[in-house]
Backbone as ProteinMPNN parsed JSONL, in Angstrom:
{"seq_chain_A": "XXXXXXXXXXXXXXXXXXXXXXXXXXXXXXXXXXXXXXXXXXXXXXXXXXXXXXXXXXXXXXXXXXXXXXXXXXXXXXXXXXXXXXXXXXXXXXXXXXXXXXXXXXXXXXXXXXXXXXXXXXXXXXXXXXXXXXXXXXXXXXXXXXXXXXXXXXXXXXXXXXXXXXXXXXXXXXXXXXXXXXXXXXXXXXXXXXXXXXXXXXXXXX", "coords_chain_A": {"N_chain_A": [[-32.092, -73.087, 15.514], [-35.565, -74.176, 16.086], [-37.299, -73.474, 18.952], [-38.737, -75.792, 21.264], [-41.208, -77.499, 23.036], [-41.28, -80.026, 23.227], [-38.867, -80.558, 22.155], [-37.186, -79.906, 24.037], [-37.872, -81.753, 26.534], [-39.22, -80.637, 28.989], [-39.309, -81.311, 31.921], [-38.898, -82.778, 35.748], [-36.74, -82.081, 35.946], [-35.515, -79.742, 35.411], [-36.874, -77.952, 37.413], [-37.445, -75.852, 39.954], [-36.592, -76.426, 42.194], [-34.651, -78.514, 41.762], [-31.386, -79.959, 41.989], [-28.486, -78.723, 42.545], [-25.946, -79.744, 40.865], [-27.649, -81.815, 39.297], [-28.773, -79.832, 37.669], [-26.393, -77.906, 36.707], [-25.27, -80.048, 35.124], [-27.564, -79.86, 33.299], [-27.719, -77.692, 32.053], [-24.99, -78.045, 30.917], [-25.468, -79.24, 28.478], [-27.069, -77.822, 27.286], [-25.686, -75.408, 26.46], [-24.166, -76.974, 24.606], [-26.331, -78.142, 22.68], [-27.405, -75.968, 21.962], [-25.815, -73.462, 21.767], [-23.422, -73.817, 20.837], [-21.06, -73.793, 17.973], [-19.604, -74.512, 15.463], [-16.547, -73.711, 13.137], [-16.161, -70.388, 10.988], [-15.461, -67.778, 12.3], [-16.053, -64.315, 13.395], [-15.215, -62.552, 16.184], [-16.515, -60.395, 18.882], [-14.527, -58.987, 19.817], [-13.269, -58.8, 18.489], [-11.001, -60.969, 17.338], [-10.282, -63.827, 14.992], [-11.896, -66.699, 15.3], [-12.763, -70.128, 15.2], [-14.741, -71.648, 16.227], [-17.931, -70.587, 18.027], [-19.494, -68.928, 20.157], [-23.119, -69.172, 20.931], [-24.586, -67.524, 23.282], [-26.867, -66.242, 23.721], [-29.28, -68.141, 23.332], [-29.24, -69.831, 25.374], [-29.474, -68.172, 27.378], [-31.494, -66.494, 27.065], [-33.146, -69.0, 26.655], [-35.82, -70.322, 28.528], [-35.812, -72.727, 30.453], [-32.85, -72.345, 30.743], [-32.75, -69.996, 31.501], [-33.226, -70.332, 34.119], [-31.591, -72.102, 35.274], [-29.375, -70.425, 35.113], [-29.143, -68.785, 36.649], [-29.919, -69.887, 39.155], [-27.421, -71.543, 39.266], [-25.315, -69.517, 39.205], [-26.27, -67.52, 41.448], [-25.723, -68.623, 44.16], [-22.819, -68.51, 44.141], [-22.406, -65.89, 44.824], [-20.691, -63.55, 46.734], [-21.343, -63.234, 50.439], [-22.17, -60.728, 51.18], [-22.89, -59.246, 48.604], [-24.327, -56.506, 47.068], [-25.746, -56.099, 44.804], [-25.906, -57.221, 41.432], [-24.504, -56.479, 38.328], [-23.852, -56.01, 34.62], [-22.624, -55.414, 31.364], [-24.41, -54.267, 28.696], [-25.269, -56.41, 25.857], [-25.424, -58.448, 26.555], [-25.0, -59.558, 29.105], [-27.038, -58.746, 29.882], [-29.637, -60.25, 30.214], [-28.905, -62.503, 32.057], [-28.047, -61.106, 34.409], [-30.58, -60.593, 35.178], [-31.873, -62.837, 35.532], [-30.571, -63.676, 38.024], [-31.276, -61.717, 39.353], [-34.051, -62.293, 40.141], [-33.993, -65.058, 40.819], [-32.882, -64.457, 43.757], [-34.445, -63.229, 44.378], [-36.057, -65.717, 45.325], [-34.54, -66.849, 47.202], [-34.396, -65.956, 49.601], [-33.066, -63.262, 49.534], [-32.969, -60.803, 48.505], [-31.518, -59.221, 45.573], [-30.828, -56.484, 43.58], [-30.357, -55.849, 40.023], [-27.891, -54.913, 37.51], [-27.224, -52.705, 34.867], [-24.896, -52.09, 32.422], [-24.762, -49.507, 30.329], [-23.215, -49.379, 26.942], [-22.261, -46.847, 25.648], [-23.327, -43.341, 27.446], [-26.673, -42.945, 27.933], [-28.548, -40.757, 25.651], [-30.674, -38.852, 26.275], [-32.651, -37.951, 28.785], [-31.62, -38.227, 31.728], [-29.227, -39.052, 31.222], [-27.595, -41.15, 32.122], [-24.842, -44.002, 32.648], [-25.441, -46.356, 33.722], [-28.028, -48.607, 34.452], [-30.292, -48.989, 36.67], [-31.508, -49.825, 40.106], [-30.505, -47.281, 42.532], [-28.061, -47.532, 44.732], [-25.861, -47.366, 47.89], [-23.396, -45.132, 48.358], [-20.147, -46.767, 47.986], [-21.384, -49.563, 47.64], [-21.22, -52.812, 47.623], [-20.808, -54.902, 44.525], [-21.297, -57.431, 42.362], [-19.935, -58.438, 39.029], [-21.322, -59.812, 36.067], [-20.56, -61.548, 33.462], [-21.472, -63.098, 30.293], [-19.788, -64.524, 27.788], [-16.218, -65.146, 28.452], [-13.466, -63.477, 26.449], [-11.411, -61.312, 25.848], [-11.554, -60.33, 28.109], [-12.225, -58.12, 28.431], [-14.657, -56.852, 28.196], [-15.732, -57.594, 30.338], [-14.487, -55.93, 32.101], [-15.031, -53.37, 31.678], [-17.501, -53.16, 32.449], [-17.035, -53.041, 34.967], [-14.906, -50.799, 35.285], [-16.927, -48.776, 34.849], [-18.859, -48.87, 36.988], [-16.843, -48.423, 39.56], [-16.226, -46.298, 39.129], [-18.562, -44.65, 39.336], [-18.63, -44.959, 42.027], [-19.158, -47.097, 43.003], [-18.263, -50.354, 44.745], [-16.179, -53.147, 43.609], [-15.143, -56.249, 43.024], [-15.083, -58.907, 42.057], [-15.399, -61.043, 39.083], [-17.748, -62.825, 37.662], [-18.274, -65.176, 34.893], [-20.397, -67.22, 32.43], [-19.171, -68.845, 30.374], [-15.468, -69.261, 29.78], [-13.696, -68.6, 27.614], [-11.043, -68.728, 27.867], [-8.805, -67.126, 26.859], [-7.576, -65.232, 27.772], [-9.105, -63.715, 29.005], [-9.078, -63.787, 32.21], [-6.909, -63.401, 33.412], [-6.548, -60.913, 32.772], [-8.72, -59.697, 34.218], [-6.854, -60.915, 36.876], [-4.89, -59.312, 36.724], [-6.14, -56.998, 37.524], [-6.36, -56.953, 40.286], [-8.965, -58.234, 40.768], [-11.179, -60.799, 41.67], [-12.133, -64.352, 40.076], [-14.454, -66.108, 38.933], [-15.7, -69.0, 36.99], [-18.776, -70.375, 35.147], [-18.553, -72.962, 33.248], [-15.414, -73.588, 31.583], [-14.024, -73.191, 28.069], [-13.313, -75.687, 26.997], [-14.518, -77.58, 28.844], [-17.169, -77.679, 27.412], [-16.585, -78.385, 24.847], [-15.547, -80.662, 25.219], [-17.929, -82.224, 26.17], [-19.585, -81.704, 23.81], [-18.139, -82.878, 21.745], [-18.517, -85.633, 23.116], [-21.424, -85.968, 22.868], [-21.585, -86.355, 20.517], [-22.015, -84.341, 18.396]], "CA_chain_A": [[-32.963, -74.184, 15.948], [-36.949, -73.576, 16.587], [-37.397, -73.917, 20.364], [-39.5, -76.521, 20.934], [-41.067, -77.714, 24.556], [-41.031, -81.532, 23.115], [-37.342, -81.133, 21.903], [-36.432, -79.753, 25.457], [-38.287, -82.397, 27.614], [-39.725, -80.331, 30.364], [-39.303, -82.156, 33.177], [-38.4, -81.671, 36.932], [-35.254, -81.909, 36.051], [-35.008, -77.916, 35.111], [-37.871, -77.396, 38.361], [-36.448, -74.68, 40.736], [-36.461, -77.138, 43.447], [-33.286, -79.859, 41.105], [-30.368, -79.752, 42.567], [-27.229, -77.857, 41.611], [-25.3, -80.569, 40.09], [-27.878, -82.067, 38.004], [-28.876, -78.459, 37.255], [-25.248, -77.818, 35.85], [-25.065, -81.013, 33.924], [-28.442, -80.083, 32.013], [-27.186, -76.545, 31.606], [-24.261, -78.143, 29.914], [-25.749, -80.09, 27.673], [-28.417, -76.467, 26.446], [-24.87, -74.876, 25.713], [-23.615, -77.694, 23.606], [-26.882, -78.798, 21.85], [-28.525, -74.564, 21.823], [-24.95, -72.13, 21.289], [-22.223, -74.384, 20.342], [-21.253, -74.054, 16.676], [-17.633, -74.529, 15.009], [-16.882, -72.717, 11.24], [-15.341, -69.638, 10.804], [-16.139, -66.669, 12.882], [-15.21, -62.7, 13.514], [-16.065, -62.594, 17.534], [-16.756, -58.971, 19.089], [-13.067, -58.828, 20.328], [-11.887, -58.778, 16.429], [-10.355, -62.018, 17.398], [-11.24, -64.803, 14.833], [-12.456, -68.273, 15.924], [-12.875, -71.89, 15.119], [-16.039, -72.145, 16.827], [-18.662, -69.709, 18.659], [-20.77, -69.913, 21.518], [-24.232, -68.159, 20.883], [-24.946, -67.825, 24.45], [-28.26, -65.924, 24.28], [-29.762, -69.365, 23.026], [-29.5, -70.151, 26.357], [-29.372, -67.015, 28.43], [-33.059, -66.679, 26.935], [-34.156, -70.189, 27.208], [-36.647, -70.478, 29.786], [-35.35, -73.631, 31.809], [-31.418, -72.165, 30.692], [-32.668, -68.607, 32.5], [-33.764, -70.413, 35.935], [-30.75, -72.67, 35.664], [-27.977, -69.678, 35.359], [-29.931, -67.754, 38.201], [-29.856, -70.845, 40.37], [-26.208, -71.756, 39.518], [-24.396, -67.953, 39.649], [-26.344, -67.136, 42.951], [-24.918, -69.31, 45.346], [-21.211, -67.83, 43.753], [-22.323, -64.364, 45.029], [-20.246, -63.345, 47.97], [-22.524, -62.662, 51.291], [-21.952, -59.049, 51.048], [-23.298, -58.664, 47.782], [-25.12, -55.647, 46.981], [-26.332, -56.0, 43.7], [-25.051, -57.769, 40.375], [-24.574, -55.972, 37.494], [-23.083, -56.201, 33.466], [-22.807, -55.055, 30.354], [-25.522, -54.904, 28.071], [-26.542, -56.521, 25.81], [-24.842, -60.144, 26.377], [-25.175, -60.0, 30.199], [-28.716, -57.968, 30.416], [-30.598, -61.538, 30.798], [-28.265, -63.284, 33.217], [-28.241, -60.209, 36.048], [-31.995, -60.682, 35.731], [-32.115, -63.961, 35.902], [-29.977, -63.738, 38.836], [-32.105, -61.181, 40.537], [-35.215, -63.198, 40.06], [-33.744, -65.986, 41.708], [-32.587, -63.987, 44.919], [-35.913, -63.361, 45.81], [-36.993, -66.625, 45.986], [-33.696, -67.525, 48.28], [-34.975, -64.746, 50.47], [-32.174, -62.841, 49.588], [-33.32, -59.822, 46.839], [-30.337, -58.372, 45.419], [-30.981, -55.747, 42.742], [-29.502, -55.978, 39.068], [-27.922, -53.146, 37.366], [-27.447, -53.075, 33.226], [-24.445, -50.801, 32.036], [-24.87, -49.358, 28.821], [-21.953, -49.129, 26.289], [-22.706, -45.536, 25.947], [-24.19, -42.891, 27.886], [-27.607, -42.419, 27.423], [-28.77, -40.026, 25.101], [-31.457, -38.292, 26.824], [-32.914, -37.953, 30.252], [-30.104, -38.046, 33.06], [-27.677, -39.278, 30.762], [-26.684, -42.416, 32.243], [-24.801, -45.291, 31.978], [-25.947, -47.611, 34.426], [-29.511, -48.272, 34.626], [-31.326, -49.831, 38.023], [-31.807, -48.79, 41.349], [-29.537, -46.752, 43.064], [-27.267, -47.905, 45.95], [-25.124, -46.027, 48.247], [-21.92, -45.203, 48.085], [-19.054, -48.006, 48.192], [-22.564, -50.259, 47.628], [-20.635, -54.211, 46.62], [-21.194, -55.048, 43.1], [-20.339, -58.283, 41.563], [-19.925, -58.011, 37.621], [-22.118, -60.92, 35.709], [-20.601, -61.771, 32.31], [-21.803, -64.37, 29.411], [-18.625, -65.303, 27.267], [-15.175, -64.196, 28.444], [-12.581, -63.721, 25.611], [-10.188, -60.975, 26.232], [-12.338, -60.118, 29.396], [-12.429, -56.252, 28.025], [-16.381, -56.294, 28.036], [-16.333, -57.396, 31.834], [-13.752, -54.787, 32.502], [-15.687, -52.003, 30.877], [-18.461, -52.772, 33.171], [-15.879, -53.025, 36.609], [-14.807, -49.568, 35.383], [-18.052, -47.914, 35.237], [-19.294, -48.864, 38.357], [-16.423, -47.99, 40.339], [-16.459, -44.357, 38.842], [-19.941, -44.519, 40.077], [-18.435, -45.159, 43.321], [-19.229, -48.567, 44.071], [-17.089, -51.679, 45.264], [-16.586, -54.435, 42.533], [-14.043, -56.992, 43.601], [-15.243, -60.196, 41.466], [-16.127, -61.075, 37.863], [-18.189, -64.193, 37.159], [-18.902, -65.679, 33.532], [-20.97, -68.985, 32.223], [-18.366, -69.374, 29.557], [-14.365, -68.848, 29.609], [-12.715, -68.978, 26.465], [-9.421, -69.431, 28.194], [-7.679, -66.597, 26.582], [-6.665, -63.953, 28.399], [-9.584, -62.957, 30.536], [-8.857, -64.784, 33.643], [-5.304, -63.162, 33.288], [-6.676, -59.255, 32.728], [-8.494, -59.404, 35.968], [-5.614, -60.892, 37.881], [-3.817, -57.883, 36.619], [-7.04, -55.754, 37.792], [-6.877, -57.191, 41.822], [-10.045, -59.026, 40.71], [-11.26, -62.357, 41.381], [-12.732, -64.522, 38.882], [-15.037, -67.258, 38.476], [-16.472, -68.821, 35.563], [-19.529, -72.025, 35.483], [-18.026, -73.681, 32.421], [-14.405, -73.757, 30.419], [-14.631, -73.777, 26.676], [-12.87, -76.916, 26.731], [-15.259, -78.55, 29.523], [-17.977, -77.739, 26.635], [-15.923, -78.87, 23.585], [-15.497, -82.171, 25.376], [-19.302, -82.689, 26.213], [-20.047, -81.579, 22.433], [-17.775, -84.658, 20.926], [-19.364, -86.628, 24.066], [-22.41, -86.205, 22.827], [-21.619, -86.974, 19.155], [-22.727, -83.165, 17.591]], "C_chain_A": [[-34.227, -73.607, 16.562], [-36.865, -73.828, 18.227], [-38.45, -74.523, 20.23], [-39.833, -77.417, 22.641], [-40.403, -79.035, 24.368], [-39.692, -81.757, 23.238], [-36.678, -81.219, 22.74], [-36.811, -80.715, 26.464], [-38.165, -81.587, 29.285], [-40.277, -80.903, 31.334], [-38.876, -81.705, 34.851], [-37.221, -81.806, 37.089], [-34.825, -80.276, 36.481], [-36.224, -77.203, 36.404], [-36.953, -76.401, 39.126], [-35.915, -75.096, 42.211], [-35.082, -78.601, 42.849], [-32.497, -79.486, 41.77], [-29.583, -79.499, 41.602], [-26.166, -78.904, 40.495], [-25.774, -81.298, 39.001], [-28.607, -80.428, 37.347], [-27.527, -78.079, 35.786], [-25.08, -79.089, 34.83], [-26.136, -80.818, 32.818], [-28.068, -78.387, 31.231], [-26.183, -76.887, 30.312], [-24.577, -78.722, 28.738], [-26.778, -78.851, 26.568], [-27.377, -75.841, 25.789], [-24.584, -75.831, 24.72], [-24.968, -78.534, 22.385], [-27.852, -77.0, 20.827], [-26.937, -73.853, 20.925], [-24.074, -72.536, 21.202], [-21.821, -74.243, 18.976], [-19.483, -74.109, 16.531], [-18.454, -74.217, 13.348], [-15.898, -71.819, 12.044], [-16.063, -68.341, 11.076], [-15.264, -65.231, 12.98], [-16.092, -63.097, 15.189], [-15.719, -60.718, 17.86], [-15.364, -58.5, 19.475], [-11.96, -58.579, 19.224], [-11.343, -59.88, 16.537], [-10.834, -62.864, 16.43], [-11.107, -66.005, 15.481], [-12.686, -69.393, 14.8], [-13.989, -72.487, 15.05], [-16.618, -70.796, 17.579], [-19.418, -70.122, 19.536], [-22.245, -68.763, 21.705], [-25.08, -68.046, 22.645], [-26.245, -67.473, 24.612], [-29.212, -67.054, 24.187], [-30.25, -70.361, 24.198], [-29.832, -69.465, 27.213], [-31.18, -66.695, 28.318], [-33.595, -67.397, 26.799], [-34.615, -69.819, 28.458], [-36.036, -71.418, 30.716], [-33.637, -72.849, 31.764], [-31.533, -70.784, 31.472], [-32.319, -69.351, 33.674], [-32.072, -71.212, 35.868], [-29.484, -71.707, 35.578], [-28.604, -68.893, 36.571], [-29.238, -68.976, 39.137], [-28.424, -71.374, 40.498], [-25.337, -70.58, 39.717], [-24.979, -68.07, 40.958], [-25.978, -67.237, 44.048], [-23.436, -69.144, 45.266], [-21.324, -66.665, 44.598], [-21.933, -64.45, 46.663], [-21.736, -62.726, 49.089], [-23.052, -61.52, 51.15], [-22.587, -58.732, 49.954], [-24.354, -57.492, 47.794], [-26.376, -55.846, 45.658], [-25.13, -56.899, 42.657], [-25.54, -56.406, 39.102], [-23.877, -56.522, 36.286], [-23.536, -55.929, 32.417], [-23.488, -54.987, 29.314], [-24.952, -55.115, 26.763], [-26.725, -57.95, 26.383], [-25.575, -60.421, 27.94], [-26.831, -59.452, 30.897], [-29.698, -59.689, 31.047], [-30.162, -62.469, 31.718], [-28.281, -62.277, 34.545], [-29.618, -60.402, 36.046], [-32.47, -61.806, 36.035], [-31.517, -64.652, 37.611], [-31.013, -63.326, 40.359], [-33.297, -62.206, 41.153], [-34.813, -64.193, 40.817], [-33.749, -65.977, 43.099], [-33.686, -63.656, 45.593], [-36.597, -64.541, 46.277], [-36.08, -67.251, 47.318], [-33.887, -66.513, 49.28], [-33.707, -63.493, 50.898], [-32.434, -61.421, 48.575], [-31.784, -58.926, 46.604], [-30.704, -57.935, 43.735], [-30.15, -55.991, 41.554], [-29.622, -54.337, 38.459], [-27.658, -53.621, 35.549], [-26.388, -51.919, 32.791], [-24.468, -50.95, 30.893], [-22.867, -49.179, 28.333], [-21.138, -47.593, 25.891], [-23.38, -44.374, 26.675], [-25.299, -42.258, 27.144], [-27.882, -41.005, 27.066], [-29.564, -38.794, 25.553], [-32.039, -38.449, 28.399], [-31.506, -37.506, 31.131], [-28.889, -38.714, 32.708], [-26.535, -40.082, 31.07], [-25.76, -43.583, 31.987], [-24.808, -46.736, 32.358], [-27.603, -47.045, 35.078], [-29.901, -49.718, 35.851], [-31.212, -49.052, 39.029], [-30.202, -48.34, 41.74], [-29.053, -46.959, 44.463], [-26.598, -47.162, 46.555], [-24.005, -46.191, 48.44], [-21.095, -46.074, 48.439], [-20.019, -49.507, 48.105], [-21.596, -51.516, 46.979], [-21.384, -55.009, 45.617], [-20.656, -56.256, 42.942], [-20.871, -58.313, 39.683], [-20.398, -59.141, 37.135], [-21.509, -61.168, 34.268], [-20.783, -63.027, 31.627], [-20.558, -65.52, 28.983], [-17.496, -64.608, 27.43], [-14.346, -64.506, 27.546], [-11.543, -63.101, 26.246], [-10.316, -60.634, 27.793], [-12.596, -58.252, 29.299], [-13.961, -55.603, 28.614], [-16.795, -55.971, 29.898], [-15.453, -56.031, 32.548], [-14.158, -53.449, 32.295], [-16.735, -51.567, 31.776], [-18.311, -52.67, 34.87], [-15.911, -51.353, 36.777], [-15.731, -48.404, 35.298], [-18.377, -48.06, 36.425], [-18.398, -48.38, 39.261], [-16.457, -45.866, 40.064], [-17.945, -43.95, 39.163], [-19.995, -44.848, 41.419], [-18.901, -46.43, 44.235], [-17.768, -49.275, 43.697], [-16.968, -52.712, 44.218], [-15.112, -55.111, 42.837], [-13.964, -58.434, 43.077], [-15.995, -60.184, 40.278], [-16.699, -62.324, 37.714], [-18.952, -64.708, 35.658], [-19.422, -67.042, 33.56], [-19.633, -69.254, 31.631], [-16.477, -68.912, 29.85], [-13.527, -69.279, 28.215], [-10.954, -69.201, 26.658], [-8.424, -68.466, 27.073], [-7.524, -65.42, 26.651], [-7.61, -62.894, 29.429], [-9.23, -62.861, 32.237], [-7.339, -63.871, 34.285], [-5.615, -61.404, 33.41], [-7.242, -59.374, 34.294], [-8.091, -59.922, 37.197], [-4.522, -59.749, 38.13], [-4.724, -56.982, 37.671], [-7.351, -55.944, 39.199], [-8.389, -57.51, 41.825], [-10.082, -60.636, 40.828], [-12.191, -62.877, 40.025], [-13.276, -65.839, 39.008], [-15.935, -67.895, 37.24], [-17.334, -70.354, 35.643], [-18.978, -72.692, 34.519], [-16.263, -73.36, 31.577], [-14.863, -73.899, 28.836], [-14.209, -75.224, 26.357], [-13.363, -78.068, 27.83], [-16.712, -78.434, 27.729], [-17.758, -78.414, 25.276], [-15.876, -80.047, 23.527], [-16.612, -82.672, 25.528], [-20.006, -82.436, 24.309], [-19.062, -82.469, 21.783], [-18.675, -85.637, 21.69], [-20.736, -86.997, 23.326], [-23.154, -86.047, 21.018], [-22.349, -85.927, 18.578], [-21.219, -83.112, 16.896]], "O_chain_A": [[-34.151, -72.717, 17.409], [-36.025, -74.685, 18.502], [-39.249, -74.187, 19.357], [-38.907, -77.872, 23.312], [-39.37, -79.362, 24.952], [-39.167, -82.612, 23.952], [-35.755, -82.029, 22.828], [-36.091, -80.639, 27.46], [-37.447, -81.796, 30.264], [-41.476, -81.006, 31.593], [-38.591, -80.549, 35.162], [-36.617, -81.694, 38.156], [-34.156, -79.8, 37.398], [-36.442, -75.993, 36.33], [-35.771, -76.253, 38.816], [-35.209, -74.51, 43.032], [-34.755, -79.5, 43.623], [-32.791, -78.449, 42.366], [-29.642, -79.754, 40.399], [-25.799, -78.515, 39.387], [-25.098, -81.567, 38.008], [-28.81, -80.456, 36.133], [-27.64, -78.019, 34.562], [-24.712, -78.853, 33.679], [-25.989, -81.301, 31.695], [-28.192, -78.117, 30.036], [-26.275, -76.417, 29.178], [-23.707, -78.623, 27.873], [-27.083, -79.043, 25.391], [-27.617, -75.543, 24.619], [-24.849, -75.329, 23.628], [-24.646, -79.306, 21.481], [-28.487, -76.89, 19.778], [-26.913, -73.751, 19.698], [-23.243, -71.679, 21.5], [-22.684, -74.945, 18.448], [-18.542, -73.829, 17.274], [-19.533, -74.289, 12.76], [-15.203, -72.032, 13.038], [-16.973, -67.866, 10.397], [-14.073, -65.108, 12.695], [-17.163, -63.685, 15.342], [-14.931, -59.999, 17.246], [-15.242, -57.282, 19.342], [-10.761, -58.348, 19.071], [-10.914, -60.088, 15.402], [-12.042, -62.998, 16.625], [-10.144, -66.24, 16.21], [-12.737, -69.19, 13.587], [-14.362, -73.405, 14.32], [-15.795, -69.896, 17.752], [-19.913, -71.229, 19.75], [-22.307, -67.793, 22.461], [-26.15, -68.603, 22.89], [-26.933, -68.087, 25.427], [-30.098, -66.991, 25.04], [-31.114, -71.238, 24.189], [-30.583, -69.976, 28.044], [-31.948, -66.679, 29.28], [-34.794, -67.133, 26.715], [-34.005, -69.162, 29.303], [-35.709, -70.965, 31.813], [-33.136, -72.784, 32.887], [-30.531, -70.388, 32.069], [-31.259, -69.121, 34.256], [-31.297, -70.649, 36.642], [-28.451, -72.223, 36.004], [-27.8, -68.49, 37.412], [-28.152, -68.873, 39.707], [-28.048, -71.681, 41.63], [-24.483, -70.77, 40.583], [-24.3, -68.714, 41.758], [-25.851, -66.345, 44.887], [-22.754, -69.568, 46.199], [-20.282, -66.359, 45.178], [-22.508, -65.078, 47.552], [-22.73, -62.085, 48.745], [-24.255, -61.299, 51.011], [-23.096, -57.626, 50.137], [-25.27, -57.602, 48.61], [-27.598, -55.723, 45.737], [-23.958, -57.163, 42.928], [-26.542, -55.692, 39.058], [-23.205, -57.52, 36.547], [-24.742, -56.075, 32.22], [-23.165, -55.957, 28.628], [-24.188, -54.248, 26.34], [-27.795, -58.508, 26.626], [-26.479, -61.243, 28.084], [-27.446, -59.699, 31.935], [-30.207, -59.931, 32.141], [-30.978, -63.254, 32.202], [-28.535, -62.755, 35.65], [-30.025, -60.381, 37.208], [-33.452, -61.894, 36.773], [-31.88, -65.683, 38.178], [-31.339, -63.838, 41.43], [-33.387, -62.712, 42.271], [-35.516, -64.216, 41.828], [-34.262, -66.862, 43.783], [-33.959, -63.697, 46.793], [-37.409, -64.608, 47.2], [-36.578, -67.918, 48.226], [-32.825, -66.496, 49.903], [-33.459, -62.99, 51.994], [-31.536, -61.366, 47.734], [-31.201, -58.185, 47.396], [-30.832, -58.763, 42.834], [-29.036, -56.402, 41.878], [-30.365, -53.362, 38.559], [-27.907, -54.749, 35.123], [-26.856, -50.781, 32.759], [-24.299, -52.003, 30.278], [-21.833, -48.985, 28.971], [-19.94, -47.313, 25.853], [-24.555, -44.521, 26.341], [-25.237, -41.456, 26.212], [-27.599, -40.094, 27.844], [-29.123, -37.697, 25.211], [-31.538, -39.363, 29.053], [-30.686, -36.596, 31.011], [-27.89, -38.944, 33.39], [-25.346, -40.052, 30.753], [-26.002, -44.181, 30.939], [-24.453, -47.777, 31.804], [-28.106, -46.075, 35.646], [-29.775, -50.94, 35.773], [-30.9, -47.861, 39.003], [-29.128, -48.835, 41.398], [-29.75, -46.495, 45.365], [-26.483, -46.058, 46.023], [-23.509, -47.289, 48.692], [-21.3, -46.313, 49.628], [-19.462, -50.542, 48.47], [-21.172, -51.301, 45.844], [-22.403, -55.658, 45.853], [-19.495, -56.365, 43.337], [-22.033, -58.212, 39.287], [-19.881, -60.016, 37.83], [-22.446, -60.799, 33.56], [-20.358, -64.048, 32.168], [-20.323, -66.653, 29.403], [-17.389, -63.546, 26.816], [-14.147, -65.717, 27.452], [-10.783, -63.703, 27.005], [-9.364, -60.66, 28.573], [-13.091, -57.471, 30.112], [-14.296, -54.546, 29.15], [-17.439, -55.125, 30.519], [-15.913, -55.312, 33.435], [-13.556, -52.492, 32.783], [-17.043, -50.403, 32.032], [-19.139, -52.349, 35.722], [-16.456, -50.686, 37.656], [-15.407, -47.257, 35.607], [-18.083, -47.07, 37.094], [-19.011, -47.705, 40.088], [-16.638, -44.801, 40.654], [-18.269, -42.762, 39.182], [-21.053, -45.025, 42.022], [-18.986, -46.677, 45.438], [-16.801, -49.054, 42.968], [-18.077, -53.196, 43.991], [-14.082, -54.437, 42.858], [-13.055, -59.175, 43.449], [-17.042, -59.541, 40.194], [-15.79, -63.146, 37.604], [-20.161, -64.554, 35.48], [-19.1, -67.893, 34.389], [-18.87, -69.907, 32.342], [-16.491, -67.761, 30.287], [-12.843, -70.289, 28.055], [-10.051, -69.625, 25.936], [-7.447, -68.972, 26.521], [-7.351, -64.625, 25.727], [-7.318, -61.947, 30.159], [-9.199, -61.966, 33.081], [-6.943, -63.833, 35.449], [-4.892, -60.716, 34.13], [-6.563, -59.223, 35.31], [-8.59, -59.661, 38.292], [-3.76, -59.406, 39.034], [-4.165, -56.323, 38.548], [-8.349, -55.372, 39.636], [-9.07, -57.116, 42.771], [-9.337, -61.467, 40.309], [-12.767, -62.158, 39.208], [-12.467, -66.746, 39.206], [-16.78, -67.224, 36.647], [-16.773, -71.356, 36.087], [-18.646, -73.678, 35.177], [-16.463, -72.506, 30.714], [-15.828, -74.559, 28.448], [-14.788, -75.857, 25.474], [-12.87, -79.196, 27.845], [-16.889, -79.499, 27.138], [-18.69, -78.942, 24.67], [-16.024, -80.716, 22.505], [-16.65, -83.801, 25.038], [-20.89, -83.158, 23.848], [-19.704, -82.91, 20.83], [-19.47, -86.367, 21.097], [-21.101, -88.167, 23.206], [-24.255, -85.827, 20.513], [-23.437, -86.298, 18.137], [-20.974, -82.289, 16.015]]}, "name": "protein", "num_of_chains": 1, "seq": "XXXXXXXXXXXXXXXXXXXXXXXXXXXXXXXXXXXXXXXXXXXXXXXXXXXXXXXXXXXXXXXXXXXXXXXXXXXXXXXXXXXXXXXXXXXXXXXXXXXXXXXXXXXXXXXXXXXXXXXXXXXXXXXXXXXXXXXXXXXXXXXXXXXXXXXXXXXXXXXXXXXXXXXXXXXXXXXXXXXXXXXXXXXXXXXXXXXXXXXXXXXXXX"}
């Protein structure tokens, strides 16, 4: 679908000053009209699917950035240090996050782990500023399936010697993330269910 300002009605609905609740209701409505699809899919987990949820559709909308900034942020424990997650899915939601935190006069740094360590230079595999030791991390992910991806980016950071004690996703696919980091003495929060989205996408006759 072209993006289109008309089609989106930029209004002050999506302003940075809406409130959280109609915030989340127009959010839901960008997943189910932007990255909703049903058919027959391969998802990154090898798992197949039914349906898919193209999340960047939203994660890089403009009003769908400010509105996952403005709804994750107020999740983030006091303590937070920084957010971080896996690139490439979660690269635009920790920044959208950050961005937000400065305007709540709060700045909390985002971090970006790669899947690999970089090739050249210092051979990293988490890229942003550097914190200090036991520094509290919370992990930022898009769509959880098996929850592997957010776990990938738990276990880098702690071998980099920080704290990570909570995972938060937009989406939960409800099968079997929620459940890995209960195993992993993680908490878990997620802004939507796939089956709060499934029911607003009949709702709204797509």
């Amino acid at each position: 679908m072209t993006y289109s300002t008309e089609t989106h009605n930029l209004s002050d609905i999506w302003a940075a000053t809406a409130d959280l609740t109609t915030l989340r209701h127009k959010l839901l409505d960008l997943f189910c009209q932007l990255a909703y699809q049903e058919g027959d899919f391969v998802l990154s987990s090898g798992l197949r699917s039914t349906y898919y949820v193209n999340k960047t559709q939203v994660t890089l909308h403009p009003q769908g950035a400010l509105a996952v900034g403005r709804l994750l942020f107020p999740l983030l424990p006091a303590d937070t240090q920084a957010v971080a997650g896996l690139t490439l899915g979660a690269d635009p939601i920790v920044t959208a996050v950050s961005v937000v935190s400065v305007y709540e006069n709060r700045p909390i740094p985002a971090l970006i782990i790669r899947k690999e360590a970089k090739g050249y230079g210092t051979r990293a595999y988490i890229e942003g500023p550097s914190l200090p030791e036991g520094a509290k991390v919370v992990v930022l992910e898009d769509v959880v399936t098996t929850g592997q991806s957010a776990l990938k980016a738990v276990n880098r950071l702690q071998e980099a010697g920080y704290t990570v004690e909570q995972v938060i996703s937009l989406v939960d696919r409800l099968q079997g993330g929620a459940e890995l980091y209960q195993s992993a003495g993680l908490k878990f929060e997620t802004l939507f269910s796939i089956e709060e989205i499934q029911q607003r996408y009949r709702d709204l006759g797509k």
